[in-house]
Chimera marker file (.cmm) of the C-alpha trace (Angstrom):
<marker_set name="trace">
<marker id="1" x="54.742" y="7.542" z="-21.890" r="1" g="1" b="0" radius="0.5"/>
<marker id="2" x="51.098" y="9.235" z="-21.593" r="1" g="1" b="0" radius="0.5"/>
<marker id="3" x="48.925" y="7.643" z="-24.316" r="1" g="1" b="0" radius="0.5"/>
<marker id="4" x="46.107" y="9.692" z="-25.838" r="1" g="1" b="0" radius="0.5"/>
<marker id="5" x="42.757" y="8.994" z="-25.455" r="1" g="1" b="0" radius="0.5"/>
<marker id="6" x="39.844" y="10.181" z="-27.415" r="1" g="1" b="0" radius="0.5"/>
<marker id="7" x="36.543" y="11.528" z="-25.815" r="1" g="1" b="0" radius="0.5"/>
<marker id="8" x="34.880" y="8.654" z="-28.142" r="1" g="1" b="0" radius="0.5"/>
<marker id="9" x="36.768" y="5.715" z="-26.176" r="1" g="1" b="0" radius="0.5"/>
<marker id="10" x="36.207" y="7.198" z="-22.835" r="1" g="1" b="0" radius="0.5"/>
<marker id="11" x="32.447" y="8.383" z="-23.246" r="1" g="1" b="0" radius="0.5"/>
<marker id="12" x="30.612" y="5.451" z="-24.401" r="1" g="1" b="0" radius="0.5"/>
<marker id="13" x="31.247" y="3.119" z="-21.509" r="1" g="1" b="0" radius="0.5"/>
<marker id="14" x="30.143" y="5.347" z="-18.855" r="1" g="1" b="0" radius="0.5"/>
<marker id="15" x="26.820" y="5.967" z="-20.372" r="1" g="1" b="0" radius="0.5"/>
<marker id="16" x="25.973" y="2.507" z="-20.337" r="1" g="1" b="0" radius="0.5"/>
<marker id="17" x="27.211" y="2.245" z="-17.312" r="1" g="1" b="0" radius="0.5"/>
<marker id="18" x="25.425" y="5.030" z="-15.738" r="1" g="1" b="0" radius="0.5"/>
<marker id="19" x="21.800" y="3.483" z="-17.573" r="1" g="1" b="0" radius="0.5"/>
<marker id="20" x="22.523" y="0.001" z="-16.079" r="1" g="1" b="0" radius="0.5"/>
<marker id="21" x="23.067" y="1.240" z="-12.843" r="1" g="1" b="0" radius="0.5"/>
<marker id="22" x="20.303" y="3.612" z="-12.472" r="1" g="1" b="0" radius="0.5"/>
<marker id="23" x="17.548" y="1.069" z="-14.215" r="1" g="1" b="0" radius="0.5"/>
<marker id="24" x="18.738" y="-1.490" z="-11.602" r="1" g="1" b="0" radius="0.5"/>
<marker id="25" x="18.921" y="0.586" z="-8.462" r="1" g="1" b="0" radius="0.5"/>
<marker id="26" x="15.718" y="2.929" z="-9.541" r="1" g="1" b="0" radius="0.5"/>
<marker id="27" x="13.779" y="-0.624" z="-9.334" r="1" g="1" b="0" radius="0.5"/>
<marker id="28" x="15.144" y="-1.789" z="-6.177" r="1" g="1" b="0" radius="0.5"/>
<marker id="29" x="14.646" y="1.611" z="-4.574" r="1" g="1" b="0" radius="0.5"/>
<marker id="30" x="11.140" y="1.589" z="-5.914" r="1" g="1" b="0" radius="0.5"/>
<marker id="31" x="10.670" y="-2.302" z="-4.378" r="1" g="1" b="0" radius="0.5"/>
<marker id="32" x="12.096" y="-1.141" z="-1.023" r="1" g="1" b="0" radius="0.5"/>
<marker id="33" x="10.184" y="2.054" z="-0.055" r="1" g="1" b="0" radius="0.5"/>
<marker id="34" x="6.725" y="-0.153" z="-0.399" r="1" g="1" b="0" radius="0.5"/>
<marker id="35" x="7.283" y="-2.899" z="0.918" r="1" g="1" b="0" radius="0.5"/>
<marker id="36" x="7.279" y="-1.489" z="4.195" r="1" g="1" b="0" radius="0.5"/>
<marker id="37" x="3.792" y="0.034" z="3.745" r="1" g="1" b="0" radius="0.5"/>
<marker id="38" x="2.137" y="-3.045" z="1.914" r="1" g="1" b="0" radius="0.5"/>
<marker id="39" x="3.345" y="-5.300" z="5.593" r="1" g="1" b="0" radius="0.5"/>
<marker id="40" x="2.064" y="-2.442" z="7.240" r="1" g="1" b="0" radius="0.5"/>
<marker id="41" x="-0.892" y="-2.288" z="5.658" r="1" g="1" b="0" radius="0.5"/>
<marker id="42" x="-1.939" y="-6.175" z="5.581" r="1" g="1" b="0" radius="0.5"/>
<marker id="43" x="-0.773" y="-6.319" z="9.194" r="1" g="1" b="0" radius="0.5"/>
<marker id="44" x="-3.515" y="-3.698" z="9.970" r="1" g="1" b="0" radius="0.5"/>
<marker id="45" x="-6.181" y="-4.788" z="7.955" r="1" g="1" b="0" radius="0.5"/>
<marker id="46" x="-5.930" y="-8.270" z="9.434" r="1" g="1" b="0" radius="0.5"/>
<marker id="47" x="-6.645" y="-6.501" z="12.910" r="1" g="1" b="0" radius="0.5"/>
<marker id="48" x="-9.530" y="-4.845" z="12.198" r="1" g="1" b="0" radius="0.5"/>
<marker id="49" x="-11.241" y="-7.138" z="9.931" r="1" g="1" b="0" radius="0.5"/>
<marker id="50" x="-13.125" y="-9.044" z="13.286" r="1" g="1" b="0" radius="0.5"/>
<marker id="51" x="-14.176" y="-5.539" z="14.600" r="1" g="1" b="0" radius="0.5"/>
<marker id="52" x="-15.292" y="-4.092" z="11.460" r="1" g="1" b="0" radius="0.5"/>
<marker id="53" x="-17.188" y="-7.273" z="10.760" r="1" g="1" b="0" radius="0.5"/>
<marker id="54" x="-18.844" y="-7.059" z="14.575" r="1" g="1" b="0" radius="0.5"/>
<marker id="55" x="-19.884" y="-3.802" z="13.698" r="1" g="1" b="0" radius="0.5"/>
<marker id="56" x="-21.106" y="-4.620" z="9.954" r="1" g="1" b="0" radius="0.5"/>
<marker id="57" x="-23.159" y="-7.302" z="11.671" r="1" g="1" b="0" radius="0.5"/>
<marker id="58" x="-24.519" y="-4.930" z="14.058" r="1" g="1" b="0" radius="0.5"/>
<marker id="59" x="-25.348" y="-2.056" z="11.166" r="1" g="1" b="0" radius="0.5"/>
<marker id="60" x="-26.921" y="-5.137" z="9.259" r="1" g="1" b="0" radius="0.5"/>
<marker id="61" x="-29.370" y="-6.040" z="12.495" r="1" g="1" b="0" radius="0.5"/>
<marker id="62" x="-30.316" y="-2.341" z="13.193" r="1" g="1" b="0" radius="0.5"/>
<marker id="63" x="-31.223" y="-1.673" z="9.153" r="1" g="1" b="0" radius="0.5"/>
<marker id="64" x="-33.326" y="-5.236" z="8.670" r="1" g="1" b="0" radius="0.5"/>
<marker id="65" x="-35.259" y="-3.993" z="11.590" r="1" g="1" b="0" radius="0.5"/>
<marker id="66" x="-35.561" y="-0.524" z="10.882" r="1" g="1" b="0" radius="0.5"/>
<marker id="67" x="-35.780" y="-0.226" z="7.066" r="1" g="1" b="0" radius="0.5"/>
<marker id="68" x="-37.795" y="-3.383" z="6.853" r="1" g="1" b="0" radius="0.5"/>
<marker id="69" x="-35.490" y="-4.347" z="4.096" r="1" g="1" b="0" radius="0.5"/>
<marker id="70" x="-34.050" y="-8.242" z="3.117" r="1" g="1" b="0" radius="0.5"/>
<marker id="71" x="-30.778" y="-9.204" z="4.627" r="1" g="1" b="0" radius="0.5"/>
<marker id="72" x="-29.114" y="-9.954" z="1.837" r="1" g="1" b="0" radius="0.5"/>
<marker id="73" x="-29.290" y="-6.486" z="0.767" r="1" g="1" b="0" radius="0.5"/>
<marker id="74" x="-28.762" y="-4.686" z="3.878" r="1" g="1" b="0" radius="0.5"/>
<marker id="75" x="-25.885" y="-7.191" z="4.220" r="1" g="1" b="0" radius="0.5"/>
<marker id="76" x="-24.859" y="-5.987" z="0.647" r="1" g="1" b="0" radius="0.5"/>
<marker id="77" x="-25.169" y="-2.568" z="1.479" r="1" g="1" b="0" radius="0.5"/>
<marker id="78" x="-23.068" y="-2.696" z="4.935" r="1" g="1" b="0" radius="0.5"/>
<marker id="79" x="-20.507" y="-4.359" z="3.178" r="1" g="1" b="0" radius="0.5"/>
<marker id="80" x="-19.591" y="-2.395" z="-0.006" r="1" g="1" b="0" radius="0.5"/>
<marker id="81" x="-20.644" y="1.285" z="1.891" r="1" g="1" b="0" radius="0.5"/>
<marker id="82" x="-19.013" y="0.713" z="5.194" r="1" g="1" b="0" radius="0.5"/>
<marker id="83" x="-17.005" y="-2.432" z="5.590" r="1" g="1" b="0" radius="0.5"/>
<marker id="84" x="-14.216" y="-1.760" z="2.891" r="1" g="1" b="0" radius="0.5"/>
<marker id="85" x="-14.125" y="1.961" z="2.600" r="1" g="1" b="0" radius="0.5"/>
<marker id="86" x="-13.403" y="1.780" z="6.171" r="1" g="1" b="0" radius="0.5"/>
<marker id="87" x="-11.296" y="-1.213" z="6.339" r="1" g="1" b="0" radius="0.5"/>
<marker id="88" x="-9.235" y="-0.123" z="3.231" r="1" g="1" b="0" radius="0.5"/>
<marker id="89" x="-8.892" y="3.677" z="5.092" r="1" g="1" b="0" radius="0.5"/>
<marker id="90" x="-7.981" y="2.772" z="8.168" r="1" g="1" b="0" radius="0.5"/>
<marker id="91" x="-5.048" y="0.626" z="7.173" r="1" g="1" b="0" radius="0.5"/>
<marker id="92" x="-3.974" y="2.990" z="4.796" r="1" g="1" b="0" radius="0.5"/>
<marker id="93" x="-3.510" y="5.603" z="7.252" r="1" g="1" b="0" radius="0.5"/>
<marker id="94" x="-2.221" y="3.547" z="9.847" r="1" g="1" b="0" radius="0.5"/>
<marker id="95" x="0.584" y="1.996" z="7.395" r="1" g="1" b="0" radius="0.5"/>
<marker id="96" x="1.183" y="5.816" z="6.850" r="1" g="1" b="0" radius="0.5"/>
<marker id="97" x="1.639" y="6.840" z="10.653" r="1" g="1" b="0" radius="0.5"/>
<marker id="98" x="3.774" y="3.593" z="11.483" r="1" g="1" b="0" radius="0.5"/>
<marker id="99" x="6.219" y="4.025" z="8.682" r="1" g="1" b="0" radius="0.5"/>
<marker id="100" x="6.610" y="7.644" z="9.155" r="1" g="1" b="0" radius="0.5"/>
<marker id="101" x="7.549" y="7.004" z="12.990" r="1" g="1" b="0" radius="0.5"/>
<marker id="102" x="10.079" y="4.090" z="12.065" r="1" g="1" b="0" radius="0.5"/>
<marker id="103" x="11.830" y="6.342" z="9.630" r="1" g="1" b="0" radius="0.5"/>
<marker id="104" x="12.200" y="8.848" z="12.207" r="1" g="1" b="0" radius="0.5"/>
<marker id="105" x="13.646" y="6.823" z="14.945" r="1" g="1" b="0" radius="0.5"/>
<link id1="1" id2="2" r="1" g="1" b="0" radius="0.2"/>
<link id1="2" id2="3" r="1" g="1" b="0" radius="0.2"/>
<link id1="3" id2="4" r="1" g="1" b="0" radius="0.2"/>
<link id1="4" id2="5" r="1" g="1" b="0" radius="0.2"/>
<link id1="5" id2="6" r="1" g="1" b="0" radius="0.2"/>
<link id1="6" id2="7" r="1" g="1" b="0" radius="0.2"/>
<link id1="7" id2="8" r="1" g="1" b="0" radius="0.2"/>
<link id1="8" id2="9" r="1" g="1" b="0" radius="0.2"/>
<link id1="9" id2="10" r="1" g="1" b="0" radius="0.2"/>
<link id1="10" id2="11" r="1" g="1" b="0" radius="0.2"/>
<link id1="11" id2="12" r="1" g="1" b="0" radius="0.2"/>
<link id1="12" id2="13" r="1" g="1" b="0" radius="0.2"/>
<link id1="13" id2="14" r="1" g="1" b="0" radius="0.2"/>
<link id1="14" id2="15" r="1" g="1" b="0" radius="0.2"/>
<link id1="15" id2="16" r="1" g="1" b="0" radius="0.2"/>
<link id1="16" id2="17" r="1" g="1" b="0" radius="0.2"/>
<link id1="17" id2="18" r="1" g="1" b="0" radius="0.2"/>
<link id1="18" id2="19" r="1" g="1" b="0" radius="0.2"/>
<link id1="19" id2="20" r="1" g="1" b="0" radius="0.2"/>
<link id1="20" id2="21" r="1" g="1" b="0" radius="0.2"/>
<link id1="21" id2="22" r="1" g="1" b="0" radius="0.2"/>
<link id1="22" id2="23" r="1" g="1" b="0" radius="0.2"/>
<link id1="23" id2="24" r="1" g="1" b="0" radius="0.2"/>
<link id1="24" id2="25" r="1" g="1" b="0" radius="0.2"/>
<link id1="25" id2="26" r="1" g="1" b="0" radius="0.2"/>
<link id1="26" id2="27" r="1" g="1" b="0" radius="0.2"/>
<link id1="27" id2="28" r="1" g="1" b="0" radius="0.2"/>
<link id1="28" id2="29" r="1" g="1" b="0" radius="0.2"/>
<link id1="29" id2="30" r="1" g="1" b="0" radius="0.2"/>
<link id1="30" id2="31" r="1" g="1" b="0" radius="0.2"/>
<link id1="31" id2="32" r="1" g="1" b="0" radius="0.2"/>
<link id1="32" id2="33" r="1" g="1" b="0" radius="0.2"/>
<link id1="33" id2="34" r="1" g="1" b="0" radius="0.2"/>
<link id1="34" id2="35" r="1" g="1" b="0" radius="0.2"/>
<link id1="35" id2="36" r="1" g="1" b="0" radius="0.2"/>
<link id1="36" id2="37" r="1" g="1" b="0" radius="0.2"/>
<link id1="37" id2="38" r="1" g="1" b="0" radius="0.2"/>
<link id1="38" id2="39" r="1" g="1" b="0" radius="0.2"/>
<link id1="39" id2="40" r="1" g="1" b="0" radius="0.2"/>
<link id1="40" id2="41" r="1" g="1" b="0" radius="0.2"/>
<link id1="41" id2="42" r="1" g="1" b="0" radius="0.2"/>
<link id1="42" id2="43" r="1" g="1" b="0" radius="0.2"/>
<link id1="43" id2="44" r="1" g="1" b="0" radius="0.2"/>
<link id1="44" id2="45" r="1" g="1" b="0" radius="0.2"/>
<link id1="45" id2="46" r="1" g="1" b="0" radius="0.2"/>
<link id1="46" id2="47" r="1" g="1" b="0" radius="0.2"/>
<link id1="47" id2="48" r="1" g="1" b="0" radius="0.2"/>
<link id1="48" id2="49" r="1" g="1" b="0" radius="0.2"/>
<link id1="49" id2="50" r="1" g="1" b="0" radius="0.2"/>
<link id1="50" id2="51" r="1" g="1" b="0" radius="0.2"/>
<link id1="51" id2="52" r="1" g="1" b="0" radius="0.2"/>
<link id1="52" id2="53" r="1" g="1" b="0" radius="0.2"/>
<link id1="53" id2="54" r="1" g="1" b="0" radius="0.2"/>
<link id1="54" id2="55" r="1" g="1" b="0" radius="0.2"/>
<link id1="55" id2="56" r="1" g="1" b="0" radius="0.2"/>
<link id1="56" id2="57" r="1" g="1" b="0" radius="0.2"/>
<link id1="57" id2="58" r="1" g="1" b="0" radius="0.2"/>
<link id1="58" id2="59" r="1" g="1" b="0" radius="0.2"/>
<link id1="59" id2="60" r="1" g="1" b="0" radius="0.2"/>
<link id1="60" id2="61" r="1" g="1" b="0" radius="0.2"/>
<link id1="61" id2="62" r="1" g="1" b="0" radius="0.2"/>
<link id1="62" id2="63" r="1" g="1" b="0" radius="0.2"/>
<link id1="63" id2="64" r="1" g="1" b="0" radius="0.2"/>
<link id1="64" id2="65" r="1" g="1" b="0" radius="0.2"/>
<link id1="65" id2="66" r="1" g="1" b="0" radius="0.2"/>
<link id1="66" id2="67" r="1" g="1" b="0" radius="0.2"/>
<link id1="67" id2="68" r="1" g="1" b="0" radius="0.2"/>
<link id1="68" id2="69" r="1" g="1" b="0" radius="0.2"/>
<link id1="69" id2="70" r="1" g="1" b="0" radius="0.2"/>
<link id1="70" id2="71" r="1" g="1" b="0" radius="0.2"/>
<link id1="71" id2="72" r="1" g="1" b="0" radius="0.2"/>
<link id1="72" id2="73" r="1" g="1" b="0" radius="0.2"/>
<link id1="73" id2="74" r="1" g="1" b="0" radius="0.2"/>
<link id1="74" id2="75" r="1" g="1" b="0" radius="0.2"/>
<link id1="75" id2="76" r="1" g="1" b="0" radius="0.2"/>
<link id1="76" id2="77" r="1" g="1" b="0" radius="0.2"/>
<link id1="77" id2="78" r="1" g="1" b="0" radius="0.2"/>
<link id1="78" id2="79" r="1" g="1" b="0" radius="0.2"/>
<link id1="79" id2="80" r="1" g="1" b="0" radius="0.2"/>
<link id1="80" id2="81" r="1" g="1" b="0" radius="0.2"/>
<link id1="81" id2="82" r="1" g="1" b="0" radius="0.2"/>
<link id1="82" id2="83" r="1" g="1" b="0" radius="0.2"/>
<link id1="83" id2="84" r="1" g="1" b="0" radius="0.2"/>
<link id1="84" id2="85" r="1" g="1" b="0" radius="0.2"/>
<link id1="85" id2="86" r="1" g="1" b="0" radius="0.2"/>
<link id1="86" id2="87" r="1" g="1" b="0" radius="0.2"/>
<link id1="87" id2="88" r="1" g="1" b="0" radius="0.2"/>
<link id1="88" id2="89" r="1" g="1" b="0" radius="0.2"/>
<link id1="89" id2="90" r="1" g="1" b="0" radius="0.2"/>
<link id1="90" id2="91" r="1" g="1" b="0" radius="0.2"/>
<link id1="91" id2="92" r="1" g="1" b="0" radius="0.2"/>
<link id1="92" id2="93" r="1" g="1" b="0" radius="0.2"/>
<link id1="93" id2="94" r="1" g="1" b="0" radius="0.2"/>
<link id1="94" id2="95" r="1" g="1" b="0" radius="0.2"/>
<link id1="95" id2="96" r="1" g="1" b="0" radius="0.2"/>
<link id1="96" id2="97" r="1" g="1" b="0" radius="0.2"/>
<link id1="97" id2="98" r="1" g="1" b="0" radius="0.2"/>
<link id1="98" id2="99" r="1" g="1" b="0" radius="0.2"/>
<link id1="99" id2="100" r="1" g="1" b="0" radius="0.2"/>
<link id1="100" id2="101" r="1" g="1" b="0" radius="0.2"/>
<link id1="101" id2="102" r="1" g="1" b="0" radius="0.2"/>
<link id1="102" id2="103" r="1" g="1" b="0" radius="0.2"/>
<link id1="103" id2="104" r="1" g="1" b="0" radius="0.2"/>
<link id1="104" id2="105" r="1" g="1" b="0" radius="0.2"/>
</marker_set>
């Protein structure tokens, strides 16, 4: 025999169904498309940090004997106007172009 079933019985358990699965998988999906680009990032960033730091050191020299002005602040200045803007940049973007061409291999 076919027993009835009311839209009550059969309605409640697949909404909370449906909201477990798609708070669960929405954070997992959300963990797994970074995680690429944050290893991508660090990876670069650890790269250039000796060059960047060569040519900080260099920018430093040049403005202590140009500007006439103390190390320290020339130092200061190199670092917070060139060395991270640049460093933080140039990792970005490079996480960017190495993640786009693994996803389209």
């Amino acid at each position: 025999m076919i027993e009835s079933v009311s839209i009550a019985n059969v309605s409640a358990p697949i909404k909370q169904t449906n909201q477990f699965i798609s708070s669960s998988s929405i954070k997992k999906q959300k963990e797994y498309k970074a995680k690429p680009y944050v290893d991508s990032f660090v990876k670069h960033a650890k790269q250039s940090t000796p060059v960047l730091l060569l040519l900080t050191g260099a920018w430093t020299a040049i403005d202590k004997t140009s500007k006439n002005i103390p190390i320290k602040k020339s130092l200061l200045n190199n670092l917070t106007g060139f060395f991270a803007p640049v460093l933080i940049a140039s990792s970005a973007l490079l996480a960017c172009i190495e993640n786009k061409k693994n996803s389209e291999k």
